[in-house]
C-alpha positions in Angstrom: 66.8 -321.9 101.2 66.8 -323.5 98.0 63.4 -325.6 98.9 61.2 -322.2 99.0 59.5 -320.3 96.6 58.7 -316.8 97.8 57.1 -314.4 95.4 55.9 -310.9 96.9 54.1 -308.5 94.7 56.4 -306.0 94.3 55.1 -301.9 95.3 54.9 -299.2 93.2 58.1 -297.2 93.8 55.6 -294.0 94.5 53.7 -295.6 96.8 56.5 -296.8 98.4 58.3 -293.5 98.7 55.0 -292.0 100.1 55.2 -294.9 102.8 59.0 -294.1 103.9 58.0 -290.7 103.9 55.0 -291.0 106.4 56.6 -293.7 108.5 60.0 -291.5 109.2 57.5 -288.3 109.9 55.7 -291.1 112.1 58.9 -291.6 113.7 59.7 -288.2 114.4 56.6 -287.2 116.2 56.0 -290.2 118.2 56.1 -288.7 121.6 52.5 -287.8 120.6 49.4 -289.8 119.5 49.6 -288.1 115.9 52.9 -290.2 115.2 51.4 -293.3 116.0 48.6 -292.1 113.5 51.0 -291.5 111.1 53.3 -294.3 111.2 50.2 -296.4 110.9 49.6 -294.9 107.7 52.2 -295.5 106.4 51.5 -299.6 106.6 48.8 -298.8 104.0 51.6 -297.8 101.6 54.4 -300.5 102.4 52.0 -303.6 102.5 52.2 -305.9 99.8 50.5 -309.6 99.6 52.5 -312.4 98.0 52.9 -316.4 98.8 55.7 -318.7 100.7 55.8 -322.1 99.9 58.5 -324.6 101.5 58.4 -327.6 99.5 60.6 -329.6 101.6 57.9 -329.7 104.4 55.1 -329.3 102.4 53.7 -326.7 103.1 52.5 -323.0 102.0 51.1 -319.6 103.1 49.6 -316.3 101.8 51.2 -313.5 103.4 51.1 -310.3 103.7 54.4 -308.3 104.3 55.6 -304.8 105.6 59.1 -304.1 104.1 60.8 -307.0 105.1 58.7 -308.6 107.5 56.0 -310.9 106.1 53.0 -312.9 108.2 50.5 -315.5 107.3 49.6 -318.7 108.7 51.4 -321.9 107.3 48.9 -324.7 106.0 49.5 -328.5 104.7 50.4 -328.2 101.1 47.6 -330.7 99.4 48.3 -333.7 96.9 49.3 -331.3 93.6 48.8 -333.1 90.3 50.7 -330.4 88.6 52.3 -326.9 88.1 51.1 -324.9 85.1 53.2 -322.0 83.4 51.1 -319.8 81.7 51.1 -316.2 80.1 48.4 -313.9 80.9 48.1 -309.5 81.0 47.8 -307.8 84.4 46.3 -304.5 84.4 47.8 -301.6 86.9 45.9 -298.3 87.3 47.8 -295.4 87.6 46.7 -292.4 89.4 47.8 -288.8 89.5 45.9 -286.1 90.6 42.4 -286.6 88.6 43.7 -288.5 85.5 43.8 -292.2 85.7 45.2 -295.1 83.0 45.5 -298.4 83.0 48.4 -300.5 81.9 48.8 -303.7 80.7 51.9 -305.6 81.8 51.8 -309.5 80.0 53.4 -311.7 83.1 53.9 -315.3 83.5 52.1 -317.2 86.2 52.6 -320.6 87.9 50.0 -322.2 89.1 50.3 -325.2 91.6 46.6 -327.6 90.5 45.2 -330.1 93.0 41.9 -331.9 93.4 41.3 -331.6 89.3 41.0 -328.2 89.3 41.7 -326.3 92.4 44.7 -323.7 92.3 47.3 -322.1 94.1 49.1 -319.4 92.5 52.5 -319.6 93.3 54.7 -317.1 91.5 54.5 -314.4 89.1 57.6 -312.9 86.5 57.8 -311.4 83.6 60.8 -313.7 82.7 60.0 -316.9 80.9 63.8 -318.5 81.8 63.0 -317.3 85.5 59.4 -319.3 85.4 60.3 -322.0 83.6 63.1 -322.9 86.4 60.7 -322.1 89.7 58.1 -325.0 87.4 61.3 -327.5 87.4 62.4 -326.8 90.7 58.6 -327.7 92.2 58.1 -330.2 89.8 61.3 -332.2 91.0 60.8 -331.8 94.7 57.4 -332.5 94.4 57.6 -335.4 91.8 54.5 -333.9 89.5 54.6 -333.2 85.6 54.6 -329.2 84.2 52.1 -328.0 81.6 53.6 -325.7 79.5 50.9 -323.4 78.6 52.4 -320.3 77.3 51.7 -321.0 73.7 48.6 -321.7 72.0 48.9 -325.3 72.0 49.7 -326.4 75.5 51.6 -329.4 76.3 53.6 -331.4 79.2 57.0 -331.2 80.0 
C-alpha cells in the first residue's frame, strides 16, 4: 500500500537465529508442557517494536511484531504541523559471553510534530535518499511542510 509507512526495528541476526532455533525445538517437543515453554521463549528472541502509520485514513499504531505478524492498537493520527528529518547515533550493546561493547550506528530519523512540540517517531534508515522520500511522501498526503535538519543549519523544504 503506497499510503503506509511501516518501519520495524530490525533483530540482531544472532538473536534471531537463537529464536528459530528455540521455536523449532519448541515445535518438536510440543506433545509435552516443556515445548510450550520453549516455543514461548523463543518470542523473547523474534519480537521487535516498530510503528504503522496509514496516512490515507489517518491513522497510526505502535506495534510490536513476531516474524511477520505485528499487533498494536490503531489510534486517530492528530493535526501534525510537520515531519522532521534528522541525523542522530544509536548505540547497540553487544554481548558475548562476559565481554560487552557498544556500537555507534549514526541513523536518520523522521519525526511526525503536533501540538508544538509533541512527537511521533515514524521511521528510522541509515539512507538519507530512503528518508528524504518517506518525509515527501507524508508531507504530500498530509499537506504539511518538512524541516530538514540533518545539517547544522536546519531549514524547510
Amino acid at each position: 500500500m503506497k499510503n503506509k509507512i511501516t518501519y520495524k526495528r530490525p533483530i540482531p541476526i544472532m538473536k534471531f537465529i537463537f529464536g528459530a532455533a528455540f521455536f523449532i525445538l519448541g515445535i518438536s517437543w510440543l506433545p509435552h508442557i516443556f515445548g510450550f515453554v520453549i516455543c514461548g521463549l523463543s518470542f523473547f528472541f523474534v519480537h521487535t517494536t516498530g510503528i504503522e502509520i496509514d496516512l490515507e485514513n489517518r491513522k497510526y499504531r505502535k506495534t510490536v511484531s513476531f516474524f511477520s505478524l505485528a499487533f498494536g492498537k490503531w489510534q486517530e493520527l492528530p493535526n501534525i504541523d510537520y515531519v522532521s528529518v534528522f541525523k542522530t547515533s544509536e548505540t547497540t550493546t553487544v554481548r558475548a559471553l562476559s565481554a560487552e561493547a557498544n556500537v555507534n550506528n549514526e541513523v536518520i530519523k523522521l519525526n511526525l510534530f503536533y501540538n508544538t512540540n509533541q512527537k511521533i517517531e515514524a521511521y528510522n534508515t541509515q539512507s538519507e535518499k530512503d528518508a528524504f522520500e518517506k518525509a515527501k511522501q507524508i508531507a504530500t498526503i498530509l499537506n504539511i511542510d518538512i524541516l530538514d535538519a540533518t545539517e547544522r543549519e536546519s531549514k524547510w523544504l
